[in-house]
C-alpha positions in Angstrom: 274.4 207.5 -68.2 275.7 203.5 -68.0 279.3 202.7 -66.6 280.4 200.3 -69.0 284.0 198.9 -67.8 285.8 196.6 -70.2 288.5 194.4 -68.7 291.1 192.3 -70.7 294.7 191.2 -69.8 297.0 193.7 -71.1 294.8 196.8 -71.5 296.1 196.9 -74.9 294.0 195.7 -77.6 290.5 194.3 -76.8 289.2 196.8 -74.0 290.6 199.6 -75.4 289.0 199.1 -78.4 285.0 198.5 -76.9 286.1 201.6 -74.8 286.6 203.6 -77.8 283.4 202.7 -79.5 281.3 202.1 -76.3 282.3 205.4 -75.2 281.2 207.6 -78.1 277.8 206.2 -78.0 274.8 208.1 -76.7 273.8 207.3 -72.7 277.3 205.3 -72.2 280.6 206.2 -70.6 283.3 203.5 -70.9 286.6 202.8 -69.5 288.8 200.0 -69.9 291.8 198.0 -67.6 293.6 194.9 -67.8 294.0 192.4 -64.9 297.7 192.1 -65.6 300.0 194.1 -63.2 301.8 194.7 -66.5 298.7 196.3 -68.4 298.5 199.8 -69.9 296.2 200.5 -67.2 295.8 198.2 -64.3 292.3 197.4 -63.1 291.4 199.3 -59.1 288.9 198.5 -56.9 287.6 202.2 -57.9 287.5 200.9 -61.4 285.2 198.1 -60.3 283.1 200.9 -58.2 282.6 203.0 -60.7 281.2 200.4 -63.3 277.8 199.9 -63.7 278.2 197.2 -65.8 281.4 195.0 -66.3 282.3 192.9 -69.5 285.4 190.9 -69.6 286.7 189.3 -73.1 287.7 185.6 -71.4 286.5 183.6 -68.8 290.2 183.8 -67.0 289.6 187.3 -66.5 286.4 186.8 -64.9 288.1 184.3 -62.3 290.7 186.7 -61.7 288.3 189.6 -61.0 286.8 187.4 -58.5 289.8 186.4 -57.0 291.3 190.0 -56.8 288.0 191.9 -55.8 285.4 189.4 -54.3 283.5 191.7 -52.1 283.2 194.8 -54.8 281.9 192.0 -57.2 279.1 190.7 -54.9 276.5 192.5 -56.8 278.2 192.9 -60.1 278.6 189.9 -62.1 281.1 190.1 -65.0 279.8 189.7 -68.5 282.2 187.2 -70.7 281.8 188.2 -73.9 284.3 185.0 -74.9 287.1 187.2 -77.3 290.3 185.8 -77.5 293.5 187.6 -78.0 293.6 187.5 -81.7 292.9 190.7 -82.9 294.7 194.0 -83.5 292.9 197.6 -82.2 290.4 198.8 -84.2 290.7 195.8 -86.2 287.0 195.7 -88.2 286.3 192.2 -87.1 287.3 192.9 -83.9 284.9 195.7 -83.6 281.9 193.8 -85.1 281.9 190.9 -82.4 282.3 193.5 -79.6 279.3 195.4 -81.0 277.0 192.3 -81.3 278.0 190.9 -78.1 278.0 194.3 -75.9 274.1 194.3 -77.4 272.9 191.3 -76.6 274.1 191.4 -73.3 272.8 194.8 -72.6 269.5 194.1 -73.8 269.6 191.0 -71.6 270.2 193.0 -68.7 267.9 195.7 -69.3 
């Protein structure tokens, strides 16, 4: 099983939705934060444990991982999969770029 942890501002829209596809799919378990203290579920250094592999929609979320948690991220670079905040959940397009890009990086890191 792969720890897939998707990380976004608000924990509202983007990760939520690659958690719910991500996480039905054979040999993955997903979870999803926001780096926001405001989110729906605010990202822990147990998050960041726990993950095998982290993606993270925007490069601003990547330098605030960094900043917040720079020892747990010594040995796991964030994915930017480069989605801006311009979809709805579950929205179809939404849920295409997220299954393209999740691929491609995971085959890249396999």
């Amino acid at each position: 099983m792969i720890n897939l942890l998707f990380v976004c501002s608000r924990n509202q829209l983007r990760s939520p939705t690659a958690e719910a596809m991500w996480g039905q799919r054979d040999g993955f378990d997903a979870r999803s934060a926001g780096t926001s203290p405001h989110a729906r579920r605010p990202i822990g250094p147990a998050d960041i444990r726990w993950a095998d592999v982290i993606f993270v929609m925007e490069d601003k979320h990547v330098h605030r991982l960094l900043a917040a948690f720079p020892r747990l991220l010594v040995y796991k670079q964030p994915h930017c999969l480069g989605i801006p905040d311009d979809y709805r959940f579950m929205d179809p397009e939404l849920m295409a770029l997220l299954d393209e890009r999740v691929s491609t990086a995971l085959a890249q890191a396999v």
